[in-house]
N, C-alpha and C positions, 0 to 999 in steps of 0.2 A: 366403537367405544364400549367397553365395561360400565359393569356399572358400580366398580369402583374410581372408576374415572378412566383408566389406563388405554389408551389409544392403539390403533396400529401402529402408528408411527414409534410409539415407546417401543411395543414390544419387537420391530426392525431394527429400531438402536441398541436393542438389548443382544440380539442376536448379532447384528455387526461387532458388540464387544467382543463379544466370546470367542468370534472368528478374527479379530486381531489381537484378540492379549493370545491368541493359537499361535499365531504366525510368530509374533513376537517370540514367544518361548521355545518355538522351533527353531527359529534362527538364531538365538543366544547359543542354544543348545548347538547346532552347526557350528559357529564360532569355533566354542570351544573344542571343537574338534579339531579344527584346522590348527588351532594352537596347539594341540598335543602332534598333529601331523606334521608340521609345520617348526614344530617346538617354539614357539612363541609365549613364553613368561605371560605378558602381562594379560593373554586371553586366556591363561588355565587360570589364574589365580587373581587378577586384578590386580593387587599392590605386593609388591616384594616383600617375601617372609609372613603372607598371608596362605591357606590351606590353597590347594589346587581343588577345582571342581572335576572330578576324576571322570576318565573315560565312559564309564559305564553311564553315570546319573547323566553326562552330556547326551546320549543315546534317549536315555529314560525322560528324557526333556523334548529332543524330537519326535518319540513317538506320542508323547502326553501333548504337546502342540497340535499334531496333525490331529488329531483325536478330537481334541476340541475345537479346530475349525473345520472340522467337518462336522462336525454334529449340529450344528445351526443348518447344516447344506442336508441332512438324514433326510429330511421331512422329505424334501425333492425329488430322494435320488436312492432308490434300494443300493445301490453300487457305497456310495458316501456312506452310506448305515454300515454295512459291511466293515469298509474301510475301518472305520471308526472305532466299532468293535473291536475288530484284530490289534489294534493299534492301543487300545485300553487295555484290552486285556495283557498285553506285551508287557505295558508298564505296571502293572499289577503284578506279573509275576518275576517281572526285573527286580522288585521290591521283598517279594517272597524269599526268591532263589538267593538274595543277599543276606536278607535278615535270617533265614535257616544257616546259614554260615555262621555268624554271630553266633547261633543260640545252641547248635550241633555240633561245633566245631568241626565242619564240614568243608570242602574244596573243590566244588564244581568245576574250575576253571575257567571262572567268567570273568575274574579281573585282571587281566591282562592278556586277556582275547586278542585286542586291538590294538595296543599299545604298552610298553613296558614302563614304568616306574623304578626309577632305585629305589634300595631301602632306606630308611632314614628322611622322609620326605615330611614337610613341616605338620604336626597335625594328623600322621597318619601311622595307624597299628599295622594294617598289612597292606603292602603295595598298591593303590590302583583301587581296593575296594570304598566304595562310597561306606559313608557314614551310619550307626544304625538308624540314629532319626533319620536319615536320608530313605534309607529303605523302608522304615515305616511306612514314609510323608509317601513314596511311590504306592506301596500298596494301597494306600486309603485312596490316591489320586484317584489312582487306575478304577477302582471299583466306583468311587463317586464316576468317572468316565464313563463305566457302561450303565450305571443306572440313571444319567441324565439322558439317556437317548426314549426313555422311557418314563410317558406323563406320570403312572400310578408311584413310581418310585426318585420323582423329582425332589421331595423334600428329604426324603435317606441323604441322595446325591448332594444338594447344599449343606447339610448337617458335616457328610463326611467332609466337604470342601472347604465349609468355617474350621473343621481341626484340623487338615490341612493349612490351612492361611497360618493359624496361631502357631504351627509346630515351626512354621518357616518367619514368623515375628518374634519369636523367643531367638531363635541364633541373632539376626540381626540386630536386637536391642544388648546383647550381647557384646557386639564391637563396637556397638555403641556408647556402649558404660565400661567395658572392659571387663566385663565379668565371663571368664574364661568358661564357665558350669553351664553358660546357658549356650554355645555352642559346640560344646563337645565333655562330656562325661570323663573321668579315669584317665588311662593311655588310650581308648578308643578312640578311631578318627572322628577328626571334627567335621562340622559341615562348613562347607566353604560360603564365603557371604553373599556370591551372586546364583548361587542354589538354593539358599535363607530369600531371596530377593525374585529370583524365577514360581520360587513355590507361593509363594502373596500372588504374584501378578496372576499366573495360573489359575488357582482357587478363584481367585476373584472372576475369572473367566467360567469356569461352571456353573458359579451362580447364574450369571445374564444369562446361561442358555434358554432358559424360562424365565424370565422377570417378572411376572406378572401372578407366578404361583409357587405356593411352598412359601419355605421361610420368605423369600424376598416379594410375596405378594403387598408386603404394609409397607416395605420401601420402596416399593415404587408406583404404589398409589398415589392416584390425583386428590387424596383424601387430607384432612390434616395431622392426623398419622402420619404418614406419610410426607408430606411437606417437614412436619417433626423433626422427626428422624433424619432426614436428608441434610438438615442444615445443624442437626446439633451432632449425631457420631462419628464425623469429622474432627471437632472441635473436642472430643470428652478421649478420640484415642490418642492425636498428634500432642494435644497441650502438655500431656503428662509426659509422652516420651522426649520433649522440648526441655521441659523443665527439670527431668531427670535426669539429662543431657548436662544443662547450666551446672545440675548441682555439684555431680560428679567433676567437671572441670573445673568449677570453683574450687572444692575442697581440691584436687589433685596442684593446680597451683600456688595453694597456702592464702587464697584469699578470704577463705574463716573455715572454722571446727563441723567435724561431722555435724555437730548438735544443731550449730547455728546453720547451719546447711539442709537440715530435715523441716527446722521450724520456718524460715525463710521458705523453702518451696511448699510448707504446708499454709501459710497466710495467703501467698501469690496461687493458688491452687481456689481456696477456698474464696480469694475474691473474684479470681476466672469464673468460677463457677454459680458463685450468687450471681456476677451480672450476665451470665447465661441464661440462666434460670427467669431473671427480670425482663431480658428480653422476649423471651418467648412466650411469657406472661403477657407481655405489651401486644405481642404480637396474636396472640388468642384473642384476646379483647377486641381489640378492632376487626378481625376476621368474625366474632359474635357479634358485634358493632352491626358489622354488613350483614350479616345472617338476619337478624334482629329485624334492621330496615327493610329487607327485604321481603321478609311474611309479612310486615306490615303493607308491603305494596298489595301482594299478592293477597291477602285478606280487603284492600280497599279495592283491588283491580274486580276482585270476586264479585263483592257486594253491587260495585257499579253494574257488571256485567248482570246479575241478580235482576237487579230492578230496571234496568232497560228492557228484559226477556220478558219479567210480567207483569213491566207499564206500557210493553208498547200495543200501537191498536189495531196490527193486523194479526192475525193467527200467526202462531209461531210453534214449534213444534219440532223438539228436538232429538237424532236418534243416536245408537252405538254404530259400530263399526258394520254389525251385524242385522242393522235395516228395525233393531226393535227400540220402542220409544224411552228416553229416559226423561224428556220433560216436556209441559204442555202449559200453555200458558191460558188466562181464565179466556179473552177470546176464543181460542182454540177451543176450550171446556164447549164454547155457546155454541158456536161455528158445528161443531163434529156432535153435542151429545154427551161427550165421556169428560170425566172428573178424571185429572192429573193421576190417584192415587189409583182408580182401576183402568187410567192407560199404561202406567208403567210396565216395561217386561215385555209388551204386546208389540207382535208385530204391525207396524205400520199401516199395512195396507188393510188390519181386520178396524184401524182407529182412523183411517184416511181413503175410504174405499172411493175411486172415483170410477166413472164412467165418460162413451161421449156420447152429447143432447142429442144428438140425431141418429146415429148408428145403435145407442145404444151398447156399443161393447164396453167391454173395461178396457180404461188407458193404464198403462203401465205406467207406476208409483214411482216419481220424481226420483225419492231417496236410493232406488237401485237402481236408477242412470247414472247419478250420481258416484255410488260406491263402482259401480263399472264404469266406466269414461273417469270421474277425478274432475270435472269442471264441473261449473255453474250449468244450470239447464231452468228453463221452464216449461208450464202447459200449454199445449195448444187450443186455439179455441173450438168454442162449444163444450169444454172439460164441466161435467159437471159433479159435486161433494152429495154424497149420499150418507146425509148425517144417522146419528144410532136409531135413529125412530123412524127412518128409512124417508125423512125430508131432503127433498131436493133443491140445491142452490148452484148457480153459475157460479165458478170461481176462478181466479187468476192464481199461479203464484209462481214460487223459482223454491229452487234449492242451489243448498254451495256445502262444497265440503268442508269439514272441521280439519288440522293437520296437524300433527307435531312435528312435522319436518318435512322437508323436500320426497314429495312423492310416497307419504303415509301419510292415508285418513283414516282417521280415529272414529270421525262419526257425520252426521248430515245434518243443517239444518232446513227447515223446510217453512217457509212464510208463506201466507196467502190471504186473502179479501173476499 
């Protein structure tokens, strides 16, 4: 456990993600392959008279998948690390070598490597070449790819991976509203909508490689940040693209005017959002509620504990983890000679010196039986307390460990008579 909260267990579901939204986007990525091998419509393109997801970004999808379910497997496996790399960087420069066409007007020969395209195909300026946001969204991948295999450059890696995500929710909200500009520019190719929908699920896959550090360290805390966050940017990305949704098919069937159509989803937005707000108002308050009660236990649990230590009537004498004393109770004071304030700090055995009545040697100090062994122990008889002014007293007593969990002691306490 962290000590933001975050558990093993989180950070194995985190890396499970990452290793199936991989898979996932591999075999989408396959898919479409087989539909261009196969020539099958509705796995290049999904719906008729929609863009094809072109050969090359299908490739630039298998290698960005295998890339990031292996990179959950890196830690394990020099071989996976390797892999992982080659396969990152592949898609990074599948992204390059496109967009330098774009911007060169250049002809490597890489779009139609594998498979031929006609001309005139829906959505598309030259044959088979993916889109340039496409090749962007690959370059940024790829590089967010090889800097997630690497702690010091994990938050680069989610940085590049949120504008990745957002460059592939711009097309998508696109066919969603019909606004033709946000999936494809000019006569430039557009991006196809399950390449807008593979580049979210992806991204979203980078992140969990680390969930626990960099940008997604506060969302996936056990904190209330954390808690926050989890339950309300859900709600503040889907509502708006919901209601921008209503709006545009309201106004496109004639059921009211642009105007009353902006002020309508501006009301129903703004009261989404106050009882958002109310809730998790509600919901702070009772989690301070419990907070609240709670120091109060722990300030009553204190006190009690307090005055049982230096009301009760046999010596009591309590240490760190490290065998030196942090409290002494006024018996204890009478019993040994020393005042609480010049025993503190002192090792035990200069504030608890014992010996045995007959042999005369020194017995070895409860409190490191204790911190070695982890049980209750006592003296044996004839133990006798050689108080500060070198008086001698017969004495009995035990020690028992202090814990904060299974199998760590923090410190010893040590009673006696």
């Amino acid at each position: 456990m962290k000590a933001d909260g975050t558990s093993n267990s989180d950070l194995h579901a985190g890396t499970a993600t990452s290793w199936l939204l991989g898979l996932i986007t591999a075999a989408a990525g396959a898919m479409v392959l087989v539909g261009w091998l196969l020539d099958i419509p509705s796995l290049k393109s999904v719906l008729p008279g929609f863009v094809t997801m072109k050969a090359n970004t299908a490739v630039g999808f298998v290698l960005a998948g295998l890339s990031l379910a292996l990179t959950g497997r890196a830690a394990r496996s020099a071989r996976a690390r390797r892999v992982s790399q080659v396969c990152a960087g592949a898609t990074a420069l599948l992204g390059l070598l496109t967009l330098s066409q774009y911007l060169f007007g250049l002809d490597f020969a890489i779009d139609q490597l594998l498979f031929r395209e006609p001309a005139g195909a829906v959505g598309t300026l030259s044959p088979n070449r993916m889109a340039p946001a496409t090749a962007v969204n690959f370059l940024l991948l790829g590089c967010a790819l090889l800097l997630s295999g690497f702690r010091l450059t994990i938050p680069a890696a989610q940085g590049l991976a949120l504008l990745t995500g957002l460059m592939g929710l711009l097309p998508l909200m696109g066919y969603l509203y019909g606004a033709a500009m946000l999936f494809g520019v000019g006569h430039y190719t557009q991006m196809a909508v399950h390449t807008a929908t593979l580049f979210i699920l992806i991204s979203g896959g980078v992140l969990f490689v680390r969930p626990a550090e960099g940008l997604m360290r506060t969302v996936t805390s056990r904190t209330i940040g954390g808690w926050l966050l989890r339950r309300t940017v859900p709600f503040v990305l889907g509502v708006p693209l919901v209601l921008g949704w209503l709006r545009v098919e309201g106004e496109r069937l004639g059921h009211f005017e642009r105007e009353l159509g902006v002020a309508l989803m501006m009301i129903i937005l703004m009261l989404l959002l106050t009882g958002l707000i109310g809730w998790a108002a509600r919901a702070l308050n009772r989690i301070d509620t419990v907070r609240q009660q709670a120091e109060v236990k722990v300030r009553e649990g204190a006190a009690y504990i307090r005055a049982t230590f230096y009301g009760i009537g046999d010596g009591v004498i309590a240490t760190d983890a490290t065998g030196r004393v942090t409290r002494l109770n006024p018996v204890a004071e009478r019993l040994t000679g020393w005042n609480e304030a010049e025993a503190l700090g002192q090792p035990l055995k200069t504030v608890f010196g014992i010996i045995n009545e007959e042999t005369r040697a020194e017995v070895e100090n409860p409190v490191e039986r204790v911190l070695r062994d982890g049980s209750v122990v006592g003296l044996a008889n004839h133990t006798v307390l050689i108080a500060r002014d070198g008086t001698e007293r017969p004495i009995a007593d035990s020690g028992a460990p202090i814990r904060t969990g299974p199998g760590e002691v923090v410190g010893v306490v040590l009673v006696f008579r």
